[in-house]
N, C-alpha and C positions, 0 to 999 in steps of 0.2 A: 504494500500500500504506500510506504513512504517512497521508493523510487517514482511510482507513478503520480504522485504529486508533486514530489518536487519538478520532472515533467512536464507539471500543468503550470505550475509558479514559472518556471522558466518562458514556458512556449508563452502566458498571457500577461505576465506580469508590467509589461509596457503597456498593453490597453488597456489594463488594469490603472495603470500609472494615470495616463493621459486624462481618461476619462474623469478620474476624481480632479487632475487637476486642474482640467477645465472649469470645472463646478466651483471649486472653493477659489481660484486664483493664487495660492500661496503655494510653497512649497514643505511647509512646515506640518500643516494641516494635513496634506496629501502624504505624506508619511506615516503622520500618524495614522491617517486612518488607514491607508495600503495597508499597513501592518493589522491593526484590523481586521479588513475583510481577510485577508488570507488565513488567520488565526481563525475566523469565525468559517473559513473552508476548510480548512486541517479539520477541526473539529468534525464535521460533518462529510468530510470526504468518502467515508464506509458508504457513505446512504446514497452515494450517485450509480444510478443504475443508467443512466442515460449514455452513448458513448460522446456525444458532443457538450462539454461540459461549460463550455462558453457560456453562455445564456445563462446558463445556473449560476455561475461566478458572477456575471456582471448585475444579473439580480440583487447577489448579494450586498456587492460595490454599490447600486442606484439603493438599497435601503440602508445600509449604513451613513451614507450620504445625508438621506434625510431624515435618520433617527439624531447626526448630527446636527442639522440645524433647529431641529423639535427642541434640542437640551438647551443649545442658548436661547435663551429665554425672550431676549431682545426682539425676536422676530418670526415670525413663522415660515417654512419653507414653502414655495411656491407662492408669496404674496407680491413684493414688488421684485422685479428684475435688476433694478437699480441697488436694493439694500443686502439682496438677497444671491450668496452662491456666488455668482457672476460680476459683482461687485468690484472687484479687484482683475476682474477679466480684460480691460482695460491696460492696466501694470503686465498683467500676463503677455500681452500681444507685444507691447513696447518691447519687453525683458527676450522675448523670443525673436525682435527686430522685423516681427508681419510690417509689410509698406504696402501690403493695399488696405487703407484705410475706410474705403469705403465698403470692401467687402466686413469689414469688423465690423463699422456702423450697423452695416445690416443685417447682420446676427444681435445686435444688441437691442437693436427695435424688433426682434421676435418676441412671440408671447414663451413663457416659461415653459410648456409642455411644447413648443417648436423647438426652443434651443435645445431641451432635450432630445430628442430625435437626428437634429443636426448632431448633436453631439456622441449618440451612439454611433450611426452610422458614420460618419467623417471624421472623427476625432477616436474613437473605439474604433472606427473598424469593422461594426460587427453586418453581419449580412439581415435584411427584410425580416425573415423567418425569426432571426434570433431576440430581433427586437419586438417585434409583435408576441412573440411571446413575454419576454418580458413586462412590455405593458398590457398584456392581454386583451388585444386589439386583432382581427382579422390581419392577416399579411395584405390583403386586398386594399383594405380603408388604409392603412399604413401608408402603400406606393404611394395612391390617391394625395393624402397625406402630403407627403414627401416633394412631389409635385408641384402642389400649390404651394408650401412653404420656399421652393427652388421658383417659384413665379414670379412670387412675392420679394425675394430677393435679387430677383435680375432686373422686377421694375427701382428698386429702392437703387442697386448700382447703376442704374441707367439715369437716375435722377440726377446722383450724385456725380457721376463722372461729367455729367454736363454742365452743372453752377455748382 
């Protein structure tokens, strides 16, 4: 059992990475909690009978995530975009040196269950199937989904690159 996790920690452990650190913005945070999820999949490793264990993982990751903004008290997660998670996402893009600023803008004027999505898929990595499981959403309403949100932000950089 331990060779085949450490295995899993190896092959996911970047998406793992990205993904939280997309959400919280800091690097400090996203340690902590990496360390986290992966302690809360060690734990529970016995009980995956599934063989694509992705999905499960990154579940784990998107609830950790928000049992951590649940604890600070200060704010609830999924309320404003601006106080919440993505906050610092801003500091994040600079620190990483993104220079198309308008594609950043336009992830940030997403609604919170957008950016979510962009950020499994584009920033995780993870494929259609893995995410709609996760949010427990049809694969179909998902693309759909995924679509308009990819509309939605080619009218926003088509705004921007022109004034």
């Amino acid at each position: 059992m331990h060779e085949k996790f450490v295995d899993m920690y190896d092959h996911y452990f970047d998406d793992v990475y990205r993904f939280v650190l997309f959400k919280t913005g800091n690097r400090w945070d996203t340690d902590d909690l990496v360390s986290e999820i992966f302690r809360k999949s060690f734990e529970k490793f016995d009980t995956v009978t599934h063989p694509n264990v992705k999905p499960w993982l990154m579940t784990i990751a998107r609830n950790t995530v928000i049992d951590f903004y649940r604890k600070r008290k200060e704010f609830t997660y999924g309320q404003d975009p601006d106080v919440i998670g993505y906050s610092q996402t801003k500091v994040l893009f600079d620190e990483i040196e993104l220079r198309n600023d308008c594609l950043k803008q336009s992830i940030l004027t997403l609604a919170p269950d957008e950016r979510e999505i962009i950020n499994m898929k584009y920033i995780a990595g993870l494929k259609y199937k893995e995410i709609s499981t996760i949010l427990s959403k049809t694969e179909q309403w998902l693309k759909t989904k995924s679509h308009r949100i990819k509309q939605k932000m080619e009218t926003f950089i088509t705004i921007c690159m022109e004034g």
